[in-house]
MARZAKE-685816 format. One line per 3 residues: for each residue x, y, z of N, C-alpha, C. Coordinates in pm, whole numbers, plus 32768, in hexadecimal, padded with zeros to 4 digits. Layout:
BEGIN
X:Y:Z:X:Y:Z:X:Y:Z ~ ...;
***
This chain:
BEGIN
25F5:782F:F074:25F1:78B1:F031:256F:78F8:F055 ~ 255D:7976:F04D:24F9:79C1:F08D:24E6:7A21:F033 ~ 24CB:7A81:F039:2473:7AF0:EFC7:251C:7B19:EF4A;
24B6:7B04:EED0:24F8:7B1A:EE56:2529:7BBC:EE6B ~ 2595:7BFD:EE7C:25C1:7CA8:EE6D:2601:7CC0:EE0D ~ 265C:7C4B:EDD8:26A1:7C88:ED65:26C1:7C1D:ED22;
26EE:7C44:ECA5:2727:7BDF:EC3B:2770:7B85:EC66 ~ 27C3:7B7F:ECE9:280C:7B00:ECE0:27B5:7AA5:ED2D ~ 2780:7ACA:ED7B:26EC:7A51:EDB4:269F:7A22:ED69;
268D:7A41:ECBE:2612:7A12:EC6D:2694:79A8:EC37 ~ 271E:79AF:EC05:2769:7995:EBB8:279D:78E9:EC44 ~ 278B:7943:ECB8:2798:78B1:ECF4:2731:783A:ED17;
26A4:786D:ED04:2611:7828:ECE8:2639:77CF:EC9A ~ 2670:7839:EC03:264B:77B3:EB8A:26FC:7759:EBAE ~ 2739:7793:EB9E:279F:7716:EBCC:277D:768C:EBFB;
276F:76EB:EC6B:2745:764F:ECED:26FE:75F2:ECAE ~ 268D:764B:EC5C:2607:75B8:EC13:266D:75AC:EBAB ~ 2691:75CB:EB71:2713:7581:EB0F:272E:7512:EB67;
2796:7515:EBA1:27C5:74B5:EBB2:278C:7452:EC21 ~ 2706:7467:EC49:2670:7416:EC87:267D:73AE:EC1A ~ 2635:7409:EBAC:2633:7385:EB4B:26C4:735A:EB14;
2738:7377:EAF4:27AE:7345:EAC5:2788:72B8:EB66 ~ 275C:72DB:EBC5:2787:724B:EC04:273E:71EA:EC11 ~ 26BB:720A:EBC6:2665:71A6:EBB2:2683:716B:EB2C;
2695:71AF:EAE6:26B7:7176:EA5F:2744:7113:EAA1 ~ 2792:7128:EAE3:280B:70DB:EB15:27DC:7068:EB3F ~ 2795:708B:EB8F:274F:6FD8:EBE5:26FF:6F93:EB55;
26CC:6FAE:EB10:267A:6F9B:EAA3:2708:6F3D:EA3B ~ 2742:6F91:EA11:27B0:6F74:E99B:2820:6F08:E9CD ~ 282C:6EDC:EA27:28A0:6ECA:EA9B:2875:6E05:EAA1;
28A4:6DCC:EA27:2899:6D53:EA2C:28EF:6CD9:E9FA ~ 297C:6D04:EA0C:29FA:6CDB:EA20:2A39:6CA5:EA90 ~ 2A6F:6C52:EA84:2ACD:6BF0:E9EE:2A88:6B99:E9F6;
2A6A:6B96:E941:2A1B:6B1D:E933:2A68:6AF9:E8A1 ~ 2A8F:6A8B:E8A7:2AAF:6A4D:E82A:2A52:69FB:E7ED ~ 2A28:6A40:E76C:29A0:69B9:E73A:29C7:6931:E6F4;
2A59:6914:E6D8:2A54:687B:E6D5:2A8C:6839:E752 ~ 2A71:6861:E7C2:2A6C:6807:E827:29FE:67FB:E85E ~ 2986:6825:E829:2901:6819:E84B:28CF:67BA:E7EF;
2878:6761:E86B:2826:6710:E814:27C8:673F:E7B6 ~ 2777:66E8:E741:2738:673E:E6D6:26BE:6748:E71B ~ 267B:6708:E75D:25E9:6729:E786:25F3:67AC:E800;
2655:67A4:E842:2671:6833:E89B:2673:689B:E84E ~ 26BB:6881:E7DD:2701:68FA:E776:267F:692F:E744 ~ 2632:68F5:E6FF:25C6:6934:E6C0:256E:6972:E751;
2565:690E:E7AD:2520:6981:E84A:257F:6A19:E843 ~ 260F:6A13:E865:2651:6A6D:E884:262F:6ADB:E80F ~ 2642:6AB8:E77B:2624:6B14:E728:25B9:6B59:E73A;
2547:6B49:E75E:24C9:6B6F:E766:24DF:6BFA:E7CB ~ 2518:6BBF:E847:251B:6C3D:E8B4:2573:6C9C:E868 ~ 25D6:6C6D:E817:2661:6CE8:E7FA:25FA:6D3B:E7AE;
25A2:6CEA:E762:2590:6D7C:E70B:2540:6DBC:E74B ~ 24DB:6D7E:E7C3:2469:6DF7:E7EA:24D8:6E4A:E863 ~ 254C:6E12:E884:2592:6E72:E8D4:25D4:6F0E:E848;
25E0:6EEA:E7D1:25EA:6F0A:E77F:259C:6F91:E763 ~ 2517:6F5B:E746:24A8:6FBD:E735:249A:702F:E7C2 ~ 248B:6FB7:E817:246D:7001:E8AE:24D4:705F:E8CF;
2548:7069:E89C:25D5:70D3:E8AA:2598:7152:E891 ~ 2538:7137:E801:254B:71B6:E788:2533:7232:E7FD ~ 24BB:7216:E85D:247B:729B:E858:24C3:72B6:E8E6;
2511:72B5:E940:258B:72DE:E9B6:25E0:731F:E969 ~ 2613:72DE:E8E7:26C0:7303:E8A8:264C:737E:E83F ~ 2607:73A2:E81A:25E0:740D:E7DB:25B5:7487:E829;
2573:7453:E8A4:254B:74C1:E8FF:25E7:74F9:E93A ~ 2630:74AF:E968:26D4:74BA:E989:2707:7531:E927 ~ 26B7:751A:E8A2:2741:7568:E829:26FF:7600:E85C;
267F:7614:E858:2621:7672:E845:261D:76D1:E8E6 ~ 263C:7688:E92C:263E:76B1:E97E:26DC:76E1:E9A3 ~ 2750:76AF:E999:27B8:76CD:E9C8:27E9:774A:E967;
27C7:7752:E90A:27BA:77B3:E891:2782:783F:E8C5 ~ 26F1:77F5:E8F4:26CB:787E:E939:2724:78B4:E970 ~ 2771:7881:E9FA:27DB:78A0:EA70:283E:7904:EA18;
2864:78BD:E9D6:28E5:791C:E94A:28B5:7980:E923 ~ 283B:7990:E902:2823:79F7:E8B5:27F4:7A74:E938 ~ 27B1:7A32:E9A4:278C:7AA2:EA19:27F8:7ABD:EA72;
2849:7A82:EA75:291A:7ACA:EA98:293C:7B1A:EA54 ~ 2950:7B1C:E9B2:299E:7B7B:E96F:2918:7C09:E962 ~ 28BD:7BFE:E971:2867:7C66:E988:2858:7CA1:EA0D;
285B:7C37:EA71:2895:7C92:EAE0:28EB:7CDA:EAFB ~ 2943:7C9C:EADB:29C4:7CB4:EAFC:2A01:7D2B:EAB7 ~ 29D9:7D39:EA34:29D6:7DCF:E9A7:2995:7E34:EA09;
2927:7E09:EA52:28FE:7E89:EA92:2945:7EBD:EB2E ~ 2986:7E60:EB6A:2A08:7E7C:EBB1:2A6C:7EAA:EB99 ~ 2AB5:7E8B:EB23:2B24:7E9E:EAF0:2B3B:7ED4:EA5A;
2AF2:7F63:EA2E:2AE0:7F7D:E9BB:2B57:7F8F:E947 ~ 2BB5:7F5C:E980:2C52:7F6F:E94C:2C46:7EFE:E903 ~ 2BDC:7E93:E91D:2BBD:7DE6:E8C4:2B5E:7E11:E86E;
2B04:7E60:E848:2A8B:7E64:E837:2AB1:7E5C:E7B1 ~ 2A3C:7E14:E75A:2A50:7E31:E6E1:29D4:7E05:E681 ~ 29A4:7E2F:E5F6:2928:7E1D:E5D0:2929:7D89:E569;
29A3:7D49:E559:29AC:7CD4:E514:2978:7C63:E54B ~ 2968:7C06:E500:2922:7B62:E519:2972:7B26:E5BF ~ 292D:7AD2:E5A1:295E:7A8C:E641:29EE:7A63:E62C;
2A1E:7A3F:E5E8:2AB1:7A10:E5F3:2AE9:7A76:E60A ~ 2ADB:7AF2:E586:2B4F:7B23:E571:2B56:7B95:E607 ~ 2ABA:7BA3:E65B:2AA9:7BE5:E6DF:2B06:7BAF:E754;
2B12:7B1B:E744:2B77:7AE7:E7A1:2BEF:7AD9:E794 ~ 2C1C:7ABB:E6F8:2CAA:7AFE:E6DA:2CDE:7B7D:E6DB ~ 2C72:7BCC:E6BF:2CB8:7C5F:E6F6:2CCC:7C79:E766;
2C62:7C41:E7E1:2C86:7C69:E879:2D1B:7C11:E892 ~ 2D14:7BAD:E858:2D9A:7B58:E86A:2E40:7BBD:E859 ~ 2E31:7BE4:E7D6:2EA3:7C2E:E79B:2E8D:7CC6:E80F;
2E18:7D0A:E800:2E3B:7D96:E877:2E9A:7D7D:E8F3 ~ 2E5C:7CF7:E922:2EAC:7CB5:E99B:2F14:7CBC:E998 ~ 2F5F:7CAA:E924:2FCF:7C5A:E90B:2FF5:7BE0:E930;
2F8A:7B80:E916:2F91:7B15:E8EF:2FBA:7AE6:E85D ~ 2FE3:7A71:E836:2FE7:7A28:E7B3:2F1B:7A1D:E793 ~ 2F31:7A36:E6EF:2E93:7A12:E707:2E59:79A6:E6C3;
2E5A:7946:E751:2E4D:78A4:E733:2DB5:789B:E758 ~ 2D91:78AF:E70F:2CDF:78A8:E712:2CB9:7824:E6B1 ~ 2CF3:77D6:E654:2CDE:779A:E5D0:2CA7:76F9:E5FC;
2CE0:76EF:E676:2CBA:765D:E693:2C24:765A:E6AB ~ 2BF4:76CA:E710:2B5D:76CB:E716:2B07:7702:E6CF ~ 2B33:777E:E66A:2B18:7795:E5FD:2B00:7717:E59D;
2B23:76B7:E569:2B41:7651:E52A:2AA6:760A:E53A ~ 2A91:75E7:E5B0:2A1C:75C1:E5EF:2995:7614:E5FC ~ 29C3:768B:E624:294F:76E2:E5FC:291C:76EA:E573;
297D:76FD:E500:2955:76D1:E479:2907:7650:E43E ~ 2945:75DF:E486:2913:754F:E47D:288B:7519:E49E ~ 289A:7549:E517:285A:7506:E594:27D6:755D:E585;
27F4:75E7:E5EC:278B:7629:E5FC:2741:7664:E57E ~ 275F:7667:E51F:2723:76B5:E474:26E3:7660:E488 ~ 271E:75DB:E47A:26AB:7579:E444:2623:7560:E4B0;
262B:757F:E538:25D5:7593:E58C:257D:75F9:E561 ~ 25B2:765F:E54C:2554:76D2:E54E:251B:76F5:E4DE ~ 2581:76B5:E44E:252E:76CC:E3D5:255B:764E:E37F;
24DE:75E9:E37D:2510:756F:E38D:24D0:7587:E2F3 ~ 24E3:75E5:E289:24AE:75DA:E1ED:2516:759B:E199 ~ 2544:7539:E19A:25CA:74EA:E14A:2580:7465:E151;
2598:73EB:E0FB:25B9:7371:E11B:2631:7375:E19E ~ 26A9:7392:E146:2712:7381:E1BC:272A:73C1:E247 ~ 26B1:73F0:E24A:26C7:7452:E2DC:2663:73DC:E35F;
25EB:73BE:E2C6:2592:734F:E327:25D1:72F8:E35F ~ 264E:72C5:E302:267D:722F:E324:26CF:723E:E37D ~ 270E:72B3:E38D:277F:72EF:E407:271D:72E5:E4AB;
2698:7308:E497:2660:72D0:E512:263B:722C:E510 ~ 25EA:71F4:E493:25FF:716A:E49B:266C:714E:E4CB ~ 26EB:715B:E4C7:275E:7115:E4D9:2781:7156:E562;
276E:719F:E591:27BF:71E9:E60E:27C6:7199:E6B3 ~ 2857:7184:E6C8:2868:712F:E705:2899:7174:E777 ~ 28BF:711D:E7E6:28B3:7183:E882:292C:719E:E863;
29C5:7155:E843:2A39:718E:E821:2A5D:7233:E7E9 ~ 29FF:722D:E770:29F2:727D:E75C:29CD:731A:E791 ~ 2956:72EE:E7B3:2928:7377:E80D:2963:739C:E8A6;
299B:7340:E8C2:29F2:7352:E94F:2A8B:7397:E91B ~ 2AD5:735F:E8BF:2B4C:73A3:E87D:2B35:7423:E877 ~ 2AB4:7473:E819:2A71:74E7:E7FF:2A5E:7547:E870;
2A26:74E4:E8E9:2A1F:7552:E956:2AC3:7553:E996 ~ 2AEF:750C:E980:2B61:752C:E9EA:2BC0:7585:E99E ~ 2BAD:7575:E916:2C0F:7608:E8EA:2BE2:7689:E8F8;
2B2D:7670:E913:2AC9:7709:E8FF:2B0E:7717:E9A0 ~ 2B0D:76CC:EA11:2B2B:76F9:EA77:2BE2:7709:EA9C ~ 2C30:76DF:EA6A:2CB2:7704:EA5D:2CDC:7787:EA25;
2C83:77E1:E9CA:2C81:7828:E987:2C37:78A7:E9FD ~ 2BBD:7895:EA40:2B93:78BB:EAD0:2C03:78EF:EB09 ~ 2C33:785A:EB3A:2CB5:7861:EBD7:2D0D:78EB:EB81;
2D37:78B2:EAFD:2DA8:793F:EACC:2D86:79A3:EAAE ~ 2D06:79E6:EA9F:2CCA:7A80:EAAC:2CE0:7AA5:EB49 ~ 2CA6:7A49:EB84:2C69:7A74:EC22:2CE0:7A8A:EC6B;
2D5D:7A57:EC5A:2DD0:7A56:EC86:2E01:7B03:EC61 ~ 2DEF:7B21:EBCD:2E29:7B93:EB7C:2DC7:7C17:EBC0 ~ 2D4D:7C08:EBE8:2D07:7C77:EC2A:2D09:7C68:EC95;
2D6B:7C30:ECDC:2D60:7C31:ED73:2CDF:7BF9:EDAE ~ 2CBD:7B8E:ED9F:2C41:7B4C:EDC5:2C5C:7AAD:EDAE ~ 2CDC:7A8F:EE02:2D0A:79FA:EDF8:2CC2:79AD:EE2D;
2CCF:7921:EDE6:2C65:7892:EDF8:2CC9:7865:EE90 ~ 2C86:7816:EEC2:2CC0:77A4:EF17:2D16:776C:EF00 ~ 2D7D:7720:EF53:2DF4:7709:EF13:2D8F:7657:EECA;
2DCF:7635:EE5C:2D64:75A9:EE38:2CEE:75E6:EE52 ~ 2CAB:7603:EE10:2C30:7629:EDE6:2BCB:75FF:EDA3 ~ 2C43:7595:ED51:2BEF:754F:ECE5:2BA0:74D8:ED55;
2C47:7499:ED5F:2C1D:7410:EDCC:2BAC:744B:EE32 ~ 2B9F:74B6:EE6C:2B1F:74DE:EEE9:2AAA:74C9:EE8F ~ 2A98:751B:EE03:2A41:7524:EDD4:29ED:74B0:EDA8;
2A4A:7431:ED8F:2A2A:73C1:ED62:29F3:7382:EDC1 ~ 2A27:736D:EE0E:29ED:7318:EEA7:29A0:735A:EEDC ~ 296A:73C4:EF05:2919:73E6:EF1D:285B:73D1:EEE5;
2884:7393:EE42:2817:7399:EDE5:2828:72FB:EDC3 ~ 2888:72A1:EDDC:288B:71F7:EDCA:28AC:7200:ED56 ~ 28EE:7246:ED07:2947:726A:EC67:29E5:7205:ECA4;
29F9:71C5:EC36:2A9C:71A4:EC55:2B07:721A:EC11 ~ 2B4F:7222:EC78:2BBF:726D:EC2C:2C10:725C:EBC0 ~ 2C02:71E7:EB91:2C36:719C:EB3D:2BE3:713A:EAE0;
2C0E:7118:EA6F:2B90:70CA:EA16:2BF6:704F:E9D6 ~ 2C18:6FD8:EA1C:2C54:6F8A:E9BC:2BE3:6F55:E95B ~ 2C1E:6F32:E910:2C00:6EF1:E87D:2BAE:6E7C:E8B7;
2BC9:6E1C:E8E9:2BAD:6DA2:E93E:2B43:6D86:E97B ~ 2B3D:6DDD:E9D2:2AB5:6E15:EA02:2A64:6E6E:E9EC ~ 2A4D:6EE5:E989:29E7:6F22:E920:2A0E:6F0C:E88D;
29C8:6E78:E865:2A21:6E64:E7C5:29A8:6E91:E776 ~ 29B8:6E8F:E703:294D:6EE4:E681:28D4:6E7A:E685 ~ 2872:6E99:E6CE:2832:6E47:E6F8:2799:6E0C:E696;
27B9:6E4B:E5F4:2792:6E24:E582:280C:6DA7:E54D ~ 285B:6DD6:E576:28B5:6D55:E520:28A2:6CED:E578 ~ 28CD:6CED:E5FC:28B7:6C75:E680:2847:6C40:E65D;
27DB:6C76:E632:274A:6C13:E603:2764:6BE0:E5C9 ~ 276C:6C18:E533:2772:6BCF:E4CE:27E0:6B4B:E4F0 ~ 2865:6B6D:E519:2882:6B27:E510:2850:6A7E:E586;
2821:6A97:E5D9:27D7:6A4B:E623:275F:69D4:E5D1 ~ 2711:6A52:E589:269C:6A09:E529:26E5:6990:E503 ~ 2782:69C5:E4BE:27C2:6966:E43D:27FD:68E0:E46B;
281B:68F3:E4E5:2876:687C:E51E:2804:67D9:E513;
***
């Protein structure tokens, strides 16, 4: 990339480091299949030790990921309002991307990443709750990878509706390109607070 000119070059900056860190946090979180009663107990208590500092060591990739891919969302529908003033509108971030959705005539399926933006990113950005703290204590790569792929499914179906279509698989380019899996089994990124604990216990 070469000199910043317009909103969709700043909106593809923060992406990309989105999902930079979504793939470090991947190599980081990515310590499956492991069953802890087929581990011996003196391994188990070794193994527990790494899960949780892979644990800790997640937090700050999968938070920069939220904050950053957020950015991307929010510097699209502001670009893009100033391209296409038929979207434009002075409401909150959701209801800005459900309205460009419905002008389109699209369905306006915004709720899955909405959902996450409520969850996820609030608690990033205004982390004044107990329960908003513990939503980052707890935040697991499953999680924040689900989050981006609806914030970017939600992308592909604007960009399609303004004549500014993605790649065909876009997601899959986008992923491989950054060492993100396209996919998150259970197996191999498990809740990697419970996998300790349960490790400690065996």
């Amino acid at each position: 990339m070469d000199d910043i000119r317009t909103g969709w070059d700043v909106a593809y900056l923060v992406m990309h480091s989105a999902f930079d860190e979504l793939g470090a946090a991947a190599t980081i979180c990515r310590v499956g299949p492991l069953d802890p009663q087929t581990i011996d107990p003196a391994e188990s208590f070794f193994l527990a030790g790494k899960i949780m500092q892979a644990r800790a060591g997640a937090r700050r990739p999968l938070v920069k990921a939220v904050a950053l891919f957020q950015a991307g969302m929010e510097s699209l529908i502001n670009f893009w309002s100033s391209e296409h003033p038929e979207i434009q509108s002075k409401n909150g971030f959701v209801q800005r991307w459900e309205r460009a959705f419905v002008v389109k005539g699209l369905p306006a399926t915004f709720g899955d990443y909405a959902s996450f933006y409520r969850e996820v990113r609030n608690a990033v950005i205004h982390p004044d709750t107990p329960q908003r703290i513990t939503t980052i204590d707890q935040l697991r790569f499953i999680r924040v990878h689900e989050g981006i792929k609806h914030g970017w499914n939600a992308f592909r179906r604007l960009a399609d509706a303004i004549g500014e279509p993605h790649d065909k698989d876009s997601w899959h380019i986008m992923c491989e390109a950054h060492g993100v899996p396209t996919d998150c089994p259970e197996q191999l990124y498990p809740d990697l607070m419970l996998l300790g604990r349960q490790l400690f216990n065996v």
